[in-house]
C-alpha positions in Angstrom: -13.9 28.2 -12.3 -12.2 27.4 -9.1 -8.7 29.4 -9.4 -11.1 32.1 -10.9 -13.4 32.3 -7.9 -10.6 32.1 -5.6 -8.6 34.7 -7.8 -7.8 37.4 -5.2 -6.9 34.2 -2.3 -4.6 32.9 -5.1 -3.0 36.2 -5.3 -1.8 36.3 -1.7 1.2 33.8 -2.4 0.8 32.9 -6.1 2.3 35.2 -9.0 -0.2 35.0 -11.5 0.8 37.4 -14.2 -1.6 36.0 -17.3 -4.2 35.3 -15.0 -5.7 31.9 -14.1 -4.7 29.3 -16.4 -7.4 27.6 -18.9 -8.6 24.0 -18.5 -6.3 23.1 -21.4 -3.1 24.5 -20.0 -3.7 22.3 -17.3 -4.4 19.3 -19.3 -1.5 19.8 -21.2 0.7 20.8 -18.1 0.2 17.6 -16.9 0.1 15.5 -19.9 3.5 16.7 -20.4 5.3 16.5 -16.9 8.1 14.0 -16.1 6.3 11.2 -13.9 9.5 9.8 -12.8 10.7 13.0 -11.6 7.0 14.1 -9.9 7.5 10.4 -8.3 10.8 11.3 -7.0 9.7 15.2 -5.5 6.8 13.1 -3.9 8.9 10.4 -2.3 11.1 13.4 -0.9 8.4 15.4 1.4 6.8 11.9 2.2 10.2 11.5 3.6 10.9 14.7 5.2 6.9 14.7 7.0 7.1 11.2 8.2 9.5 9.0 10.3 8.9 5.2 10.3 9.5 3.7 13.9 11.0 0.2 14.1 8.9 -2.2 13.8 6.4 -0.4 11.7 4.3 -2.7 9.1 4.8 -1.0 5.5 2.1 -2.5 3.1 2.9 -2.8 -1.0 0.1 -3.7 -2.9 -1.3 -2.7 -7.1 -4.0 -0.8 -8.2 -5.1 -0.4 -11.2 -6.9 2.6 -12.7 -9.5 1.1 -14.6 -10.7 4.1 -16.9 -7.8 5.0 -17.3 -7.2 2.7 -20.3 -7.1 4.5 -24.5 -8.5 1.3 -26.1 -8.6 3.7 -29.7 -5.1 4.3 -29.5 -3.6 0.5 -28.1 -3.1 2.6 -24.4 -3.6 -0.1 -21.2 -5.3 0.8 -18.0 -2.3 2.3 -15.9 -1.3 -0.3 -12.8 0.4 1.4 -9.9 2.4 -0.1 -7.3 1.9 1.8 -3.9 3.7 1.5 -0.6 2.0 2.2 2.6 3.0 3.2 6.1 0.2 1.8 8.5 1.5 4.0 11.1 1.7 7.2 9.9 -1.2 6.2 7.4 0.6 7.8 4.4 1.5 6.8 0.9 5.3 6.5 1.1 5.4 6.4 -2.9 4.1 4.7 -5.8 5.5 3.3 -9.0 4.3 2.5 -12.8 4.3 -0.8 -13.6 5.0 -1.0 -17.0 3.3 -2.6 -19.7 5.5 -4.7 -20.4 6.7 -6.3 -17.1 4.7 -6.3 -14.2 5.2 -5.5 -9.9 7.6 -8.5 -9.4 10.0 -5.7 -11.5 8.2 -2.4 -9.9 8.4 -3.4 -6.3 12.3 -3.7 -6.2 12.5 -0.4 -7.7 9.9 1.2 -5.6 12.2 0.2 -2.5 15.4 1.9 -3.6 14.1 4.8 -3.4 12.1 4.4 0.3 14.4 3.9 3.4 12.2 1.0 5.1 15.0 -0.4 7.4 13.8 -1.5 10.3 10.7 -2.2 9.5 8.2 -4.9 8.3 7.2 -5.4 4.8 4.2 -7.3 3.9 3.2 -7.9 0.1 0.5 -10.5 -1.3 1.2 -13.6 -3.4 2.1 -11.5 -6.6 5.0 -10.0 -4.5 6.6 -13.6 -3.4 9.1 -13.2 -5.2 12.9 -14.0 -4.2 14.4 -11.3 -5.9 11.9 -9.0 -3.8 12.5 -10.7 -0.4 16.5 -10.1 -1.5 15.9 -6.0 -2.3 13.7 -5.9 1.4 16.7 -7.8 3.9 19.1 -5.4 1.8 17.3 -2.7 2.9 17.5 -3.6 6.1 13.7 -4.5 6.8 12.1 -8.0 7.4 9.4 -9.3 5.1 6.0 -11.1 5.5 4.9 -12.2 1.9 1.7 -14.4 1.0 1.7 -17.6 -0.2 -0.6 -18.7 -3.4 -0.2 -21.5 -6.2 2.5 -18.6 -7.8 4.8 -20.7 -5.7 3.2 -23.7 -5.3 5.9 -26.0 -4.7 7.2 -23.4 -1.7 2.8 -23.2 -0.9 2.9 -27.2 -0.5 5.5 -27.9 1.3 4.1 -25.2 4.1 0.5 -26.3 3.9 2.6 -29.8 4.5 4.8 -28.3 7.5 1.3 -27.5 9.8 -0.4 -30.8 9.0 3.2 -32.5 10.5 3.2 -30.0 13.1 3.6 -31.2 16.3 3.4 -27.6 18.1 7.0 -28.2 20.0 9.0 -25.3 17.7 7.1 -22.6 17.3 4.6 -20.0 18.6 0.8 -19.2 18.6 -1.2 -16.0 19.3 -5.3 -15.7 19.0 -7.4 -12.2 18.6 -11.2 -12.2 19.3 -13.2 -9.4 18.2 -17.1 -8.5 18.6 -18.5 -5.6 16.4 -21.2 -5.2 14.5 -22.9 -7.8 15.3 -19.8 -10.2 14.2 -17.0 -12.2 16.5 -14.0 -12.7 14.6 -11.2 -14.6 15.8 -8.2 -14.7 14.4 -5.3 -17.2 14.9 -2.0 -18.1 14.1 0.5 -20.7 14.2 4.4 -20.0 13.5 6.8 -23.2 12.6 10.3 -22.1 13.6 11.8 -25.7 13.2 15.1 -24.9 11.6 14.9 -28.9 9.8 11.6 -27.4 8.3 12.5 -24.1 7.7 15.7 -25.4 5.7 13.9 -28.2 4.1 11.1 -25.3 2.5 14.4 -22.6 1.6 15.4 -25.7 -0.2 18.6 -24.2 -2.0 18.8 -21.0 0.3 17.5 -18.9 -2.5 15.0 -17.3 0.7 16.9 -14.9 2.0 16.7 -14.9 6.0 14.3 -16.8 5.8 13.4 -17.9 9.5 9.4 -18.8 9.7 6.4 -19.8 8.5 3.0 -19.1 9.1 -0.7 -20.2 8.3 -3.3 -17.3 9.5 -7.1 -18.9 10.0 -9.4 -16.0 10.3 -13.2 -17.2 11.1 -16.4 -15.0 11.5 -19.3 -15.6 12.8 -22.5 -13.4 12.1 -26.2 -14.4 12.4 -25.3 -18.0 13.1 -23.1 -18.6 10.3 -19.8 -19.2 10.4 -17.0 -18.9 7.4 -13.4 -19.2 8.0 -10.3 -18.7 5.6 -6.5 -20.3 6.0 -3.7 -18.0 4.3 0.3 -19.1 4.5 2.9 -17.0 5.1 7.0 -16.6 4.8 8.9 -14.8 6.5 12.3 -13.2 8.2 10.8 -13.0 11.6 11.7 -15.2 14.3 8.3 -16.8 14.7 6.5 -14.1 17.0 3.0 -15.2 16.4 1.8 -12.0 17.6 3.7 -9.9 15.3 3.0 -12.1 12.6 -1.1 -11.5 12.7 -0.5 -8.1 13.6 1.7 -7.7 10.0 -1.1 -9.8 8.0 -4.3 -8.0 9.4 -2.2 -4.4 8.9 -1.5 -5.0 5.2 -5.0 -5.0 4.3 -5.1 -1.3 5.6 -3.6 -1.1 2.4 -7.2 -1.5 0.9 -9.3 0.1 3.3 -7.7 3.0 4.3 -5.7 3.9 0.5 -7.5 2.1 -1.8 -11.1 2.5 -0.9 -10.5 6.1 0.0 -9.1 6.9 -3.6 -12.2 5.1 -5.0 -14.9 7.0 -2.7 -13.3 10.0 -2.0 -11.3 11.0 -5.0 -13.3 8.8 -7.8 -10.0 7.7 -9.1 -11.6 4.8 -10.9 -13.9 6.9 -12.4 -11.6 9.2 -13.8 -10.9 9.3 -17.7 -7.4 11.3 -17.9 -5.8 9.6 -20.1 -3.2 11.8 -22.3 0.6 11.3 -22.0 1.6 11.7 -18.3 -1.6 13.2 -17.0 -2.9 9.9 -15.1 0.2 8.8 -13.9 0.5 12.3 -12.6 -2.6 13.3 -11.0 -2.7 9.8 -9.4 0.4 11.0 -7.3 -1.5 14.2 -6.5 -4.4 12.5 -5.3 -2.2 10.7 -2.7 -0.4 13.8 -1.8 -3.9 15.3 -1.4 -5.0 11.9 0.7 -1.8 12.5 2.9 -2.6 16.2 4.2 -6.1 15.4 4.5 -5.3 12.4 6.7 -2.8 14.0 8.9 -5.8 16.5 10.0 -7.8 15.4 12.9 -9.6 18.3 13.3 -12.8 17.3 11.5 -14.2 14.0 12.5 -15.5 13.5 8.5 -14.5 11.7 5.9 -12.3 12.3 2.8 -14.7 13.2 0.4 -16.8 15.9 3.0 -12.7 17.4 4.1 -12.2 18.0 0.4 -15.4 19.6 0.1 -14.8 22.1 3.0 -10.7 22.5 1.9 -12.8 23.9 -1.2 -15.3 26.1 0.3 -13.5 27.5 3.1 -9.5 29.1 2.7 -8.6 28.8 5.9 -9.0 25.2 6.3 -7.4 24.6 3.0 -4.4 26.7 4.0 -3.7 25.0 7.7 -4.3 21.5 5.2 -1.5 23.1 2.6 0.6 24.5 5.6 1.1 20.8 6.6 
């Protein structure tokens, strides 16, 4: 109904000989399209409409797409892998994790194809992974990565290095925050103690591996205060500062990408299922999420820019002319 309203727009720069095409052309379309190779055309204009600056936090976190799932026919929900640039707020790419492995085998080969030297990689507990931390210093880029009882031997020993902590090798760095009727502070304390640090690499199997970190974020609204530890490894040289910048950044990766597929795209709620066609239109969601994010002409959301990109061709052309 769209292409057919916008038939004579369409015109203008697309050759349309058999008309618009039907709702199961499309489906079919993108049913049958190589993911890998849509992937690899995305990956390409991210990196030709984007430069990443030194120093810049790049966030990797899954998402699953939960309706996306063919109980009938033995078809999982599809798991992505995503990598996101917290300064240019784009989706550098995204990669399948396959059903039969999961991100510790889909991160690696998300990063070969991304140029992330330079800067910071942060990933969650899933990610802490040596062979992961190996693929990131190779790249040249530095890593942040959670700790969680995945490696609780490596978890112990640094929940073990801040109770011992004297303070005399290392660094410490505190944000305080008021909004919305909260204060949140945030603070953390980096262990640089090459004894430690060699004690937790145990075997050297960490590569670079030069700090530790424990984050305490507390909030206090209407009298009540909660608070939360989280430990860290990492390649950086102890820089408290740009250690809680790099932990608070990565969850940008869940504010600003996931939520805004959820609310402004309904990716959760949407039931494309056959062959390709989910992997696929998840990567033209994000391409979608990228152009509409670069515009700062509207002070809206996602959801109401899509809505105007649809009623009005100009603004959809200066999005597409991006």
């Amino acid at each position: 109904m769209f292409g057919k309203s916008k038939r004579e727009w369409l015109d203008t720069f697309l050759e349309l000989p058999n008309g618009i095409p039907s709702h199961d052309t499309f489906g079919r379309v993108f049913a049958m399209l190589d993911a890998e190779q849509f992937e690899r055309c995305f990956i390409d204009w991210v990196s030709e409409v984007s430069e990443l600056t030194k120093g810049e936090v790049i966030a990797i976190d899954g998402k699953t797409l939960r309706r996306s799932a063919d109980k009938a026919n033995g078809k999982s929900a599809l798991r992505l892998v995503s990598v996101w640039s917290s300064a240019n707020r784009l989706v550098l790419g995204q990669r399948k994790v396959d059903g039969h492995s999961n991100e510790i085998t889909a991160i690696p080969e998300l990063l070969q194809n991304l140029d992330v030297s330079g800067s910071i990689v942060t990933i969650d507990a899933m990610g802490c992974q040596k062979k992961v931390a190996s693929g990131i210093v190779k790249q040249g880029a530095d890593y942040v990565l959670a700790l969680k009882g995945n490696q609780c031997e490596l978890y112990d020993g640094v929940k073990d290095a801040f109770l011992q902590w004297d303070g005399s090798v290392g660094d410490y760095y505190e944000t305080v925050e008021k909004s919305h009727g909260r204060i949140e502070t945030r603070r953390c304390w980096s262990v640089t103690d090459s004894e430690w640090i060699d004690y937790l690499n145990g075997k050297g199997e960490w590569p670079a591996l030069s700090s530790v970190a424990m984050v305490e974020s507390e909030r206090m609204a209407e009298g009540v205060a909660t608070s939360q530890k989280r430990y860290y490894i990492s390649s950086l040289h102890g820089d408290a500062k740009s250690l809680l910048r790099s932990t608070r950044a990565h969850w940008e990766i869940e504010n600003s990408m996931h939520w805004v597929l959820d609310m402004g795209f309904r990716e959760d709620e949407s039931r494309v299922r056959k062959g390709n066609s989910a992997e696929n239109l998840s990567i033209l969601r994000r391409l979608a999420m990228n152009l509409l994010k670069q515009d700062r002409s509207l002070k809206v959301g996602i959801e109401a820019k899509r809505k105007r990109a649809g009623w009005e061709e100009q603004y959809l052309l200066k999005i597409l002319s991006r």
